[in-house]
C-alpha positions as CSV (number, residue, x, y, z in Angstrom):
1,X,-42.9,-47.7,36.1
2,X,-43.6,-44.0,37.2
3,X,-41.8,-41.7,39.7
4,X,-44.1,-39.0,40.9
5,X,-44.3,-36.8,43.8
6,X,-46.2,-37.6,47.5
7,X,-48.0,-34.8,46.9
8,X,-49.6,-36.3,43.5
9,X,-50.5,-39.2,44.9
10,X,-54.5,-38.9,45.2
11,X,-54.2,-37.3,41.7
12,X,-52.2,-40.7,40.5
13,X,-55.1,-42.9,42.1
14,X,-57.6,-41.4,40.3
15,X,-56.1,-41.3,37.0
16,X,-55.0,-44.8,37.5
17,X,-58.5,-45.9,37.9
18,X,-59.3,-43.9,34.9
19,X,-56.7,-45.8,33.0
20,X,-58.0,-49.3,34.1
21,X,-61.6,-48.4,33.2
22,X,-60.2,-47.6,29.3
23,X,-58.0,-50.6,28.9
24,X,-60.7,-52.8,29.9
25,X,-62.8,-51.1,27.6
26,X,-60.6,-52.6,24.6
27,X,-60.1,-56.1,26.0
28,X,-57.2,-56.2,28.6
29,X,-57.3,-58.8,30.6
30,X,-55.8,-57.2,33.8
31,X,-54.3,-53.5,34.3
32,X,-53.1,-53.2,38.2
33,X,-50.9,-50.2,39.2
34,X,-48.9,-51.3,42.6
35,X,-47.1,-48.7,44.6
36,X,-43.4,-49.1,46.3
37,X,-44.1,-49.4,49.9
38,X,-40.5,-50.0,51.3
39,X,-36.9,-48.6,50.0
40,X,-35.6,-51.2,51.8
41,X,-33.3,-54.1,50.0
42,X,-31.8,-57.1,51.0
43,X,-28.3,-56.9,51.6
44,X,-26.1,-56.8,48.1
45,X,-28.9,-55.4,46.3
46,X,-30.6,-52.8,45.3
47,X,-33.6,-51.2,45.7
48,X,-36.0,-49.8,43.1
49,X,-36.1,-46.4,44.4
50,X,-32.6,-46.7,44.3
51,X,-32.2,-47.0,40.8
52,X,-34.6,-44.4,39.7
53,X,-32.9,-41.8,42.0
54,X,-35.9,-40.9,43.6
55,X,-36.1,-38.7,46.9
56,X,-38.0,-39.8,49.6
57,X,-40.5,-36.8,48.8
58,X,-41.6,-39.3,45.5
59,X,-43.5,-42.2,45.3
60,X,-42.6,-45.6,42.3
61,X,-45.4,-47.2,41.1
62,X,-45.3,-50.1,38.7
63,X,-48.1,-50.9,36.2
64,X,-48.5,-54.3,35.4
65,X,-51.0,-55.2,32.1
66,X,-52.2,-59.1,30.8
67,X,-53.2,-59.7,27.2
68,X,-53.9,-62.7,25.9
69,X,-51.5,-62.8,23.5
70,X,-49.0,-60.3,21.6
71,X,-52.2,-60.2,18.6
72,X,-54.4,-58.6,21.0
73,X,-52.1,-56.7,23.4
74,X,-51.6,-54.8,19.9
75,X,-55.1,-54.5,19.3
76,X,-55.9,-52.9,22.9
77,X,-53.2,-50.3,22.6
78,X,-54.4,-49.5,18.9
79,X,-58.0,-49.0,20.4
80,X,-56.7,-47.3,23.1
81,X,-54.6,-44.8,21.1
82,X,-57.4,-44.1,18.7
83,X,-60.0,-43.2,21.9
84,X,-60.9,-39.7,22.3
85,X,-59.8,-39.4,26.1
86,X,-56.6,-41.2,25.8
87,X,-54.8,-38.0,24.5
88,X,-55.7,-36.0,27.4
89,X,-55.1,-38.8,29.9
90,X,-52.0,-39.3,28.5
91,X,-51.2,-35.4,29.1
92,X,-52.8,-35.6,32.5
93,X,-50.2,-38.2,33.8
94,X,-47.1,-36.8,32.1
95,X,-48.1,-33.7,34.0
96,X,-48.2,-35.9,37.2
97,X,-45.0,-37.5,36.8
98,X,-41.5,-35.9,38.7
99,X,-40.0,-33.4,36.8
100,X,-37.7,-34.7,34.1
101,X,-38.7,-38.4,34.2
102,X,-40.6,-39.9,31.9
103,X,-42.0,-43.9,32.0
104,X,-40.1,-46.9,31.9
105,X,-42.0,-49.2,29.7
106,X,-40.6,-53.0,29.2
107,X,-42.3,-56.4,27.6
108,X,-42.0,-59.7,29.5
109,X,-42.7,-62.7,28.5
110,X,-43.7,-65.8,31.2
111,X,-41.1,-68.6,31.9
């Protein structure tokens, strides 16, 4: 999950496609990036832009990968990490991000 800046936002797309392009170069099976489009929540909850403070001058995007199994979600990562561009990518997006916040990363398993 990122929180970046409206102003970022072209910059965000572009990586993001960048991103996909590299992950699928190592074999995963879907990378999607989905951005927030409402604050709104139903009543007694909370909504995501709620809980990750952020302004309505910042955008929350969620990135959602598929592996085929935990084997080759590893593998894909380790490819990934050992690509030359992936360090400056990596860089790129951190710059992208709202001051102070850095990604909220979580594993989930299907039901």
């Amino acid at each position: 999950m990122y929180k970046l800046p409206k102003k970022n936002h072209d910059a965000m797309l572009k990586l993001a496609k960048r991103f996909q392009a590299l992950y699928r170069k190592y074999g995963t099976e879907s990378w999607e990036v989905y951005q927030l489009n409402s604050r709104e929540a139903f009543e007694g909850s909370t909504s995501i832009a709620s809980t990750l403070s952020a302004s309505t001058n910042e955008e929350v995007w969620v990135e959602v990968d598929h592996y085929k199994d935990k084997k080759a979600r590893d593998s894909v990562v380790a490819a990934v990490m050992q690509d030359p561009d992936a360090g400056a990518l990596m860089g790129e997006m951190a710059g992208i991000f709202s001051p102070g916040y850095s990604m909220i990363m979580g594993e989930f398993n299907p039901v």
